[in-house]
Backbone and ligand atoms as CSV (ligand in chain L), in Angstrom:
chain,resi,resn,atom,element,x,y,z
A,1,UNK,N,N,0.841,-1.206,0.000
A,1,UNK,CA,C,0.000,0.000,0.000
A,1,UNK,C,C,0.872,1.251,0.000
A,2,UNK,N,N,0.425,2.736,-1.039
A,2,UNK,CA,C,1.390,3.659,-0.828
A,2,UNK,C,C,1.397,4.580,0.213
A,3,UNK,N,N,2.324,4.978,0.614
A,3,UNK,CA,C,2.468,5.614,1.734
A,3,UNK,C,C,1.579,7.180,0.824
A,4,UNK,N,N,1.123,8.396,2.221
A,4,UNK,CA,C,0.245,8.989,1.091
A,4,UNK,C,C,-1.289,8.958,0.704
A,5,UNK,N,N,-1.428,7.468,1.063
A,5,UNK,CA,C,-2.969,7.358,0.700
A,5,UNK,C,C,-3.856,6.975,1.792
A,6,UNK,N,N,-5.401,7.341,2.055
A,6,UNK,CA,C,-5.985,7.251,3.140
A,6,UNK,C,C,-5.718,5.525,3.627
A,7,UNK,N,N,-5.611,4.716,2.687
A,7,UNK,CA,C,-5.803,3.528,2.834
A,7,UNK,C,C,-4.776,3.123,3.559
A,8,UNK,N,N,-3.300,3.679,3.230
A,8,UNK,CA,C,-2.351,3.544,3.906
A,8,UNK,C,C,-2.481,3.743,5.357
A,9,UNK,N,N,-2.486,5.180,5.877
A,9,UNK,CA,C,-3.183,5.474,7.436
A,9,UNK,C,C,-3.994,4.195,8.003
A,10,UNK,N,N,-5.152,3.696,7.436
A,10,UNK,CA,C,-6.643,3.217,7.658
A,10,UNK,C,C,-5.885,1.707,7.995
A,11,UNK,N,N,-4.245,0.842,7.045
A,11,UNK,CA,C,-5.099,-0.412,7.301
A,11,UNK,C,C,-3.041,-0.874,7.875
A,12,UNK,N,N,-2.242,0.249,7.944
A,12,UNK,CA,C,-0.999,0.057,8.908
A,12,UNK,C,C,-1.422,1.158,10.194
A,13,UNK,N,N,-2.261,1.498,10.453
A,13,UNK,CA,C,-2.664,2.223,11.945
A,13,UNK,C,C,-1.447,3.209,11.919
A,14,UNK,N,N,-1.402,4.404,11.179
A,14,UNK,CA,C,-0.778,5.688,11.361
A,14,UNK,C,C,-1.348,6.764,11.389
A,15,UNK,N,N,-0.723,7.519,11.620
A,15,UNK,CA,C,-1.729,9.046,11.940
A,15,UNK,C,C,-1.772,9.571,10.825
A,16,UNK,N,N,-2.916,9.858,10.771
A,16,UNK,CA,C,-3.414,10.758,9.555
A,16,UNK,C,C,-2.861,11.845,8.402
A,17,UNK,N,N,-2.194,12.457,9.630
A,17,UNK,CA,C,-1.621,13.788,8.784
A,17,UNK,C,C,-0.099,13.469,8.486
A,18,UNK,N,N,1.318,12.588,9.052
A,18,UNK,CA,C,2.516,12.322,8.536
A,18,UNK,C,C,2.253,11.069,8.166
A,19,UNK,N,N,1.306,9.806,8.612
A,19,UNK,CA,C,1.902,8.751,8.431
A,19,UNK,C,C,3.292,8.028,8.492
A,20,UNK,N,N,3.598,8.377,9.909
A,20,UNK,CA,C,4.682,7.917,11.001
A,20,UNK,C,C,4.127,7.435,12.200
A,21,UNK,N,N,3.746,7.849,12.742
A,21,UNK,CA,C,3.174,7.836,14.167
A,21,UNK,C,C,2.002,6.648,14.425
A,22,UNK,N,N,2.043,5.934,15.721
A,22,UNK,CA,C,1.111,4.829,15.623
A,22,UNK,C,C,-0.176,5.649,16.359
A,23,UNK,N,N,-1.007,5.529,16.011
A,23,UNK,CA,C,-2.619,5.609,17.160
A,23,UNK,C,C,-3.099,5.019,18.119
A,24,UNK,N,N,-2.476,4.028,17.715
A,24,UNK,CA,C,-2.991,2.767,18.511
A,24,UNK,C,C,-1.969,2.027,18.854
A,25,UNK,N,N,-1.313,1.939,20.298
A,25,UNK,CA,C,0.227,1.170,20.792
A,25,UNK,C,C,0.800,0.175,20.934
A,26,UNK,N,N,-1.123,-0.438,21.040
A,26,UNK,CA,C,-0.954,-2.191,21.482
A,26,UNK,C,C,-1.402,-3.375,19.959
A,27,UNK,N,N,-1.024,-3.857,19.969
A,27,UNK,CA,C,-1.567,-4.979,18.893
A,27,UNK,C,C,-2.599,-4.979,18.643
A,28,UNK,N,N,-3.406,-5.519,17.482
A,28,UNK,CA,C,-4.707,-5.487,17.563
A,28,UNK,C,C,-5.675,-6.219,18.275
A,29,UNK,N,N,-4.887,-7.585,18.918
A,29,UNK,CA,C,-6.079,-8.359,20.037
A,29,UNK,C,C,-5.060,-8.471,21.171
A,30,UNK,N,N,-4.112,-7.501,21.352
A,30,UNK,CA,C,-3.888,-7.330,22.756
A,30,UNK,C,C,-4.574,-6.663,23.745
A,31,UNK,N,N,-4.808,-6.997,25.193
A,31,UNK,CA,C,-5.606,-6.669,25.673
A,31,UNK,C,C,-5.747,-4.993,26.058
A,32,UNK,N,N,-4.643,-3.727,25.429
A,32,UNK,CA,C,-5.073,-2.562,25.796
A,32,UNK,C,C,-5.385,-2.092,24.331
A,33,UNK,N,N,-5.731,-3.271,23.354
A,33,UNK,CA,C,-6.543,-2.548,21.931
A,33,UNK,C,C,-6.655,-1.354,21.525
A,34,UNK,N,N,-7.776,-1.095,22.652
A,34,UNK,CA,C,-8.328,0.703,22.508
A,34,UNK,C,C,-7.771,1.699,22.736
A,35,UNK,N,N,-6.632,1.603,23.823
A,35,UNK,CA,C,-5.802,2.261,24.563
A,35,UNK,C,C,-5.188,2.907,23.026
A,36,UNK,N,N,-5.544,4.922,23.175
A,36,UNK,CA,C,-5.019,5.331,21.729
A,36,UNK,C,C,-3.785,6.535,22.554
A,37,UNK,N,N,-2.941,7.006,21.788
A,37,UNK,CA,C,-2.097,8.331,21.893
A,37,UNK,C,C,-2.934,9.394,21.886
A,38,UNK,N,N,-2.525,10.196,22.628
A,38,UNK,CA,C,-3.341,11.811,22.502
A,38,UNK,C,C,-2.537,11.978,20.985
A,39,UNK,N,N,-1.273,12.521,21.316
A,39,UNK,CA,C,-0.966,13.220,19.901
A,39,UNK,C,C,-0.151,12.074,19.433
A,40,UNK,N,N,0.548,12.322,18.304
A,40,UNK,CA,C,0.766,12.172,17.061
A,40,UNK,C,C,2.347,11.837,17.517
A,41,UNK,N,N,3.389,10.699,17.669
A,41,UNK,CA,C,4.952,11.099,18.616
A,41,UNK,C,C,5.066,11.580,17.620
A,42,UNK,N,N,5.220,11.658,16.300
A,42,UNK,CA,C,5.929,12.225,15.137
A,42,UNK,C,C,5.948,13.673,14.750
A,43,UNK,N,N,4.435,13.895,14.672
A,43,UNK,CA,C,4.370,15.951,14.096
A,43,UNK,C,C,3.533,16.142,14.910
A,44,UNK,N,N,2.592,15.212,16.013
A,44,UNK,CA,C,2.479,16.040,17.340
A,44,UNK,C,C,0.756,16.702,16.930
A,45,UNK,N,N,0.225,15.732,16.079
A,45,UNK,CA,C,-1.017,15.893,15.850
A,45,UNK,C,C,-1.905,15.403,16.779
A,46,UNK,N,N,-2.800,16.430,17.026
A,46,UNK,CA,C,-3.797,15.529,18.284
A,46,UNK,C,C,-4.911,14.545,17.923
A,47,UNK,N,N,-4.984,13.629,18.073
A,47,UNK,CA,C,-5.814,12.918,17.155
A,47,UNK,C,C,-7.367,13.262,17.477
A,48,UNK,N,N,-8.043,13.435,18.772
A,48,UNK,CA,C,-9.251,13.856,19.283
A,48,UNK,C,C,-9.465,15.102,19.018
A,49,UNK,N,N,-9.846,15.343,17.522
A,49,UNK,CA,C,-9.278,17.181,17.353
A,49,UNK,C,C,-10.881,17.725,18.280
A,50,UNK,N,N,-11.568,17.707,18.991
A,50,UNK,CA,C,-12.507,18.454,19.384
A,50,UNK,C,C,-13.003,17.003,20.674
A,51,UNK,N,N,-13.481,17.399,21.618
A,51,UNK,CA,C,-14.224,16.693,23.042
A,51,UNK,C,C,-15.179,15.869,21.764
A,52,UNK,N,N,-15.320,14.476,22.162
A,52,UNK,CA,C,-16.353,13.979,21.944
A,52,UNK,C,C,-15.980,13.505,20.288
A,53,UNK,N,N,-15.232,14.073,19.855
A,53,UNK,CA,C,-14.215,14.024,18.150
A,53,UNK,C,C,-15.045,12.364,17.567
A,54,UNK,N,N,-14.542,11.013,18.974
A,54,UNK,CA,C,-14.748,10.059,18.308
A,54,UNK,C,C,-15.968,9.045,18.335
A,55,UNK,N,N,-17.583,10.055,18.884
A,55,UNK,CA,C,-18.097,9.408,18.788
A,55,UNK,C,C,-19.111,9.359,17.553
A,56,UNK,N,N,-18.574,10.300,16.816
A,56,UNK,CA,C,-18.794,9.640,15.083
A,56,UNK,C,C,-18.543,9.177,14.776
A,57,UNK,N,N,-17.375,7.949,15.095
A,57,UNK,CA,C,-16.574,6.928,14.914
A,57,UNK,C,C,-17.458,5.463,14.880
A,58,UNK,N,N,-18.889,6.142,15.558
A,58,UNK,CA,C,-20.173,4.532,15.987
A,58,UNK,C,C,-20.349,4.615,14.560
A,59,UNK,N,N,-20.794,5.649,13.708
A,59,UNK,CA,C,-21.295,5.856,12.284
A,59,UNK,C,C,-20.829,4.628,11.651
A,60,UNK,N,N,-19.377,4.726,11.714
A,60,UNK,CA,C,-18.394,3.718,10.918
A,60,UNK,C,C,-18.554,2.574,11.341
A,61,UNK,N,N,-18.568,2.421,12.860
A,61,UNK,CA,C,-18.601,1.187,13.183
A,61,UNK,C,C,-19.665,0.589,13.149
A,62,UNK,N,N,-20.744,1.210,12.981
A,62,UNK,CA,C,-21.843,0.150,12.485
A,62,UNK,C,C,-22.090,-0.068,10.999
A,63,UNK,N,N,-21.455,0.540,10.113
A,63,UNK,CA,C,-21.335,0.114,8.675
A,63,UNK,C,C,-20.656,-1.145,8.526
A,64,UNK,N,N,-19.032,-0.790,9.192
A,64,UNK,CA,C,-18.419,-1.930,9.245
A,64,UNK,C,C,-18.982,-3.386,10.169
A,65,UNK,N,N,-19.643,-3.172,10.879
A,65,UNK,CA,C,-20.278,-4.097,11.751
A,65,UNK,C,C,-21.757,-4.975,10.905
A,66,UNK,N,N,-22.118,-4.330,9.704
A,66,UNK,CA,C,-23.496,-4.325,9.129
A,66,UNK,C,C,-22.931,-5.683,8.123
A,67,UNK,N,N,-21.393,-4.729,7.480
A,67,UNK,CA,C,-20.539,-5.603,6.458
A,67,UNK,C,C,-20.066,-6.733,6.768
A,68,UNK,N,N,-19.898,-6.868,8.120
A,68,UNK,CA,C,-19.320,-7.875,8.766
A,68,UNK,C,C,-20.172,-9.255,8.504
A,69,UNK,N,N,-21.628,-8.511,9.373
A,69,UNK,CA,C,-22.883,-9.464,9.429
A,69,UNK,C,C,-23.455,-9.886,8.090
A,70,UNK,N,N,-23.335,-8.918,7.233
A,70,UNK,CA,C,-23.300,-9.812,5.699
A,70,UNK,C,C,-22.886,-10.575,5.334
A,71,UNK,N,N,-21.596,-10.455,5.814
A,71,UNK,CA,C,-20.623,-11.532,4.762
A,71,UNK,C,C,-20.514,-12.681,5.460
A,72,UNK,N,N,-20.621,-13.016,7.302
A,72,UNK,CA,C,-21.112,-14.198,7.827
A,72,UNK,C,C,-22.218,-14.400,7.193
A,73,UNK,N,N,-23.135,-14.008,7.187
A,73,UNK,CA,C,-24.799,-14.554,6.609
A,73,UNK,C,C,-24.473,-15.161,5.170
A,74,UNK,N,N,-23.819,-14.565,4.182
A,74,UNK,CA,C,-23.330,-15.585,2.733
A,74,UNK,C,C,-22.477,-16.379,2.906
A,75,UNK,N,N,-21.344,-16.138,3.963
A,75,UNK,CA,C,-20.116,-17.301,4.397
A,75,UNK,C,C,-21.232,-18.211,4.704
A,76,UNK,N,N,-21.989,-18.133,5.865
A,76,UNK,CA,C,-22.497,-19.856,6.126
A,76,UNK,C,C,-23.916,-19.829,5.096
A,77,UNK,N,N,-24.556,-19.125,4.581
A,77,UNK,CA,C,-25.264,-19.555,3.424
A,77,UNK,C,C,-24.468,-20.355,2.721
A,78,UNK,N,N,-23.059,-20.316,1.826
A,78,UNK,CA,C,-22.205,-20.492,0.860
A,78,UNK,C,C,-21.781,-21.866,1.536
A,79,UNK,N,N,-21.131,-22.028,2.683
A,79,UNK,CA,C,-20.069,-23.228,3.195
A,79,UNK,C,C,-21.138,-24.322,4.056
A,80,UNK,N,N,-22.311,-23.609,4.710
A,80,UNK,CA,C,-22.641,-24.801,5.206
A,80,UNK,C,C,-23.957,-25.563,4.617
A,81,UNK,N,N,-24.385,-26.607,4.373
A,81,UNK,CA,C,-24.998,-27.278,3.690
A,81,UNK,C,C,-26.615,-27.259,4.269
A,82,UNK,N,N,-27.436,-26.669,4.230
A,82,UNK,CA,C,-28.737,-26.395,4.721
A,82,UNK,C,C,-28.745,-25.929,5.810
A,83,UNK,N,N,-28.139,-24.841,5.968
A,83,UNK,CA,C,-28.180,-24.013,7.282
A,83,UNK,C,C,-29.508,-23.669,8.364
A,84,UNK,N,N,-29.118,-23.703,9.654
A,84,UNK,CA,C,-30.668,-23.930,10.314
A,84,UNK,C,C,-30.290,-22.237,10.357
A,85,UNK,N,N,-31.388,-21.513,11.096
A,85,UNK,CA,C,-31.565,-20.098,11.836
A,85,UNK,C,C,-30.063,-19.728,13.154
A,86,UNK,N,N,-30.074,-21.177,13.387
A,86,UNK,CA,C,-29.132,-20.550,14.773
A,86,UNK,C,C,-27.652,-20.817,14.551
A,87,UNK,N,N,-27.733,-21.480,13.119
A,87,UNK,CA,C,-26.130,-21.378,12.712
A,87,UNK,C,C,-26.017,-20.189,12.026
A,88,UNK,N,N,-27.512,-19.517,11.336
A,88,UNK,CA,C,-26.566,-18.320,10.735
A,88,UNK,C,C,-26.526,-17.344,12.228
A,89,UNK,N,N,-27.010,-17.359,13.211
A,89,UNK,CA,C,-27.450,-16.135,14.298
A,89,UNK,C,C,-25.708,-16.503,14.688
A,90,UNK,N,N,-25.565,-17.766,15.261
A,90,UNK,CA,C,-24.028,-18.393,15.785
A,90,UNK,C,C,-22.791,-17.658,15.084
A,91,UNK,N,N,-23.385,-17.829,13.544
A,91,UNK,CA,C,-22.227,-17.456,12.710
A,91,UNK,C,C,-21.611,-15.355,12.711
A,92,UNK,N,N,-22.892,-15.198,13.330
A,92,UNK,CA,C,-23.196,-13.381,12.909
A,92,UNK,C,C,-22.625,-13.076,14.335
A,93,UNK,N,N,-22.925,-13.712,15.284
A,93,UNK,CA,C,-22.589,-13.480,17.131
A,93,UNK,C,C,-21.112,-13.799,16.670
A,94,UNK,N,N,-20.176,-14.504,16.471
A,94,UNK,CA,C,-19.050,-15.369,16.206
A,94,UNK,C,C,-18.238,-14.040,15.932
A,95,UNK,N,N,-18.917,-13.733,14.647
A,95,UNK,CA,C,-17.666,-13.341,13.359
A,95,UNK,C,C,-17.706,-11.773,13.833
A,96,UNK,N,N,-18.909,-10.903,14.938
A,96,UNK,CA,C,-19.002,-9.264,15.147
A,96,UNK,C,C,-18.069,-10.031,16.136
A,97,UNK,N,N,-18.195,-10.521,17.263
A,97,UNK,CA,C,-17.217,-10.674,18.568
A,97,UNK,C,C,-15.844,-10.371,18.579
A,98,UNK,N,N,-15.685,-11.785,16.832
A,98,UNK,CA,C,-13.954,-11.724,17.010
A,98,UNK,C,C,-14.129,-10.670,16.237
A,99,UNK,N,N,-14.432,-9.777,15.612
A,99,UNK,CA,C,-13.809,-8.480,14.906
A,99,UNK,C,C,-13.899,-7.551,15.389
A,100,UNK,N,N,-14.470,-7.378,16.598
A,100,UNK,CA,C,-14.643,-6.631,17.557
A,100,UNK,C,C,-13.249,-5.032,17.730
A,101,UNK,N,N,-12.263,-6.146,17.946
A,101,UNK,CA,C,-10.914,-4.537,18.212
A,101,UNK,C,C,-10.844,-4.149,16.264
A,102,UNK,N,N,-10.883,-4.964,15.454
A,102,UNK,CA,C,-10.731,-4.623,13.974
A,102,UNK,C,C,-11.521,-3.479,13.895
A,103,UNK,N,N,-13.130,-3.773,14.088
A,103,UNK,CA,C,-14.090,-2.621,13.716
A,103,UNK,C,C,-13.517,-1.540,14.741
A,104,UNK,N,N,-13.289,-1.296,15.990
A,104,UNK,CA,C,-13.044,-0.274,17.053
A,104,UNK,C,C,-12.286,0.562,16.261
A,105,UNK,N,N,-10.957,0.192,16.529
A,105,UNK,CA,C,-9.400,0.494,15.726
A,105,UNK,C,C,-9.709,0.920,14.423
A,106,UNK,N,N,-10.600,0.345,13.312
A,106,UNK,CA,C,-10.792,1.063,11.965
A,106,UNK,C,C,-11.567,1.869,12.008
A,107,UNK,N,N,-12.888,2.117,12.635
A,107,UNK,CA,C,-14.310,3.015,12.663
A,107,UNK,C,C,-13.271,4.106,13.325
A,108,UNK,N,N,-12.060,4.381,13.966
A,108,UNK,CA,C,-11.541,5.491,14.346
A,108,UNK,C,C,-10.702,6.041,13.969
A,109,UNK,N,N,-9.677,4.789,13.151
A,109,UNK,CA,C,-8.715,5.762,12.148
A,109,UNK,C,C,-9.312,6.109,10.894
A,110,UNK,N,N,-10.789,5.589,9.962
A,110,UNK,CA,C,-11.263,5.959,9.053
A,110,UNK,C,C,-12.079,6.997,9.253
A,111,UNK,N,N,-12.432,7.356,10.387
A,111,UNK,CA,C,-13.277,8.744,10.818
A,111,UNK,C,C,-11.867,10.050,11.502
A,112,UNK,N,N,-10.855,9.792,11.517
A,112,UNK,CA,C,-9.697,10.286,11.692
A,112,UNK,C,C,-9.354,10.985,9.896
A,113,UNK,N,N,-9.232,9.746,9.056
A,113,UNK,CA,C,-8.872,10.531,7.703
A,113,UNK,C,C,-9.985,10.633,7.282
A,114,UNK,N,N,-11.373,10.976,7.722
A,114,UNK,CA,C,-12.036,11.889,7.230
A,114,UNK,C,C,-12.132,13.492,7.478
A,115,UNK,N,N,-11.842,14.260,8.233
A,115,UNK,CA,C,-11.213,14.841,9.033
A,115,UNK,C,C,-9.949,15.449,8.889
A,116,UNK,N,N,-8.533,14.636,8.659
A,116,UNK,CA,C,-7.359,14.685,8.777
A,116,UNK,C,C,-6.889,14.603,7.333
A,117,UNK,N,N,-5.905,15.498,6.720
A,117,UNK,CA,C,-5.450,15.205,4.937
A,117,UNK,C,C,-3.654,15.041,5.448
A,118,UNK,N,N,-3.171,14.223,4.501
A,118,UNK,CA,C,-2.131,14.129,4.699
A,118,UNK,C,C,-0.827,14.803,4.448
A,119,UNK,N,N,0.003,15.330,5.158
A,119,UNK,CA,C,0.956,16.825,5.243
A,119,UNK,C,C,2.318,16.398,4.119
A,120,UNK,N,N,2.814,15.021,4.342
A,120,UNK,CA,C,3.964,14.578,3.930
A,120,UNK,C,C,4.924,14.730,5.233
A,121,UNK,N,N,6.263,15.331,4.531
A,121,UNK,CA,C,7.405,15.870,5.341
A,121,UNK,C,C,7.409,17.379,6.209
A,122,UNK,N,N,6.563,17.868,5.394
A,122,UNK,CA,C,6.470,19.298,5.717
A,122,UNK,C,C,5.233,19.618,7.140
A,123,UNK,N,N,5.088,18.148,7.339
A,123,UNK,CA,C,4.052,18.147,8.944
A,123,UNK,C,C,5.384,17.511,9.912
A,124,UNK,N,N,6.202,16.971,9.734
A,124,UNK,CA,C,7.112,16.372,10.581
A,124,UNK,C,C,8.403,17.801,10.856
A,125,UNK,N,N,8.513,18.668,9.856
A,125,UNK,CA,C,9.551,19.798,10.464
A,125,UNK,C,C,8.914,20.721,11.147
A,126,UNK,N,N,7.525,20.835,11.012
A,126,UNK,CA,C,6.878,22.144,11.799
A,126,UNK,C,C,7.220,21.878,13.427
L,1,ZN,ZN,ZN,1.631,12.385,12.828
């Protein structure tokens, strides 16, 4: 992926505006997941630009959470062979759970580069 592009930020967890800096400190299913940086170690961007900044971040996460539940509902339509009701409900409980820190961690750096444009070099000397 090129460095530069929102996608870049969105799917190596960097900050928005240099794409250096991590957002997020811990792994993605380590247990401080959520645990984010105020600013930016690199150009010192605050990532919560306003109180309350990330709870437009649910917006995302229930898109991504909607996408999720789709694509279990055709995964076990597709793989399992006459599916009852409570294997697809099993399959939809299963697949939001474990993606759980994925959707968190993305619904906040993709509502971050909505928001945030990217500086290059010239955000890291300021
Ligand atoms: Zn930065």
């Amino acid at each position: 992926m090129k460095k530069g592009t929102k996608l870049y930020s969105i799917f190596r967890n960097r900050c928005p505006v240099c794409h250096e800096g991590r957002p997020f400190k811990h792994g993605v299913y380590s247990p401080g997941f959520a645990k984010m940086e105020e600013t930016c170690e690199c150009c010192g961007h605050k990532y919560e630009i306003e109180n309350g900044f990330f709870y437009g971040a649910m917006y995302v996460s229930y898109a991504l959470t909607v996408a999720i539940m789709v694509s279990m509902i055709v995964a076990t339509y597709v793989l399992v062979p006459n599916p009852s009701a409570g294997a697809y409900i099993a399959a939809v409980v299963i697949g939001v759970i474990v993606m759980i820190p994925i959707t968190f961690r993305g619904s906040r750096l993709i509502w971050m580069n909505f928001f945030s444009k990217y500086k290059g070099k010239e955000s890291l000397e300021a």
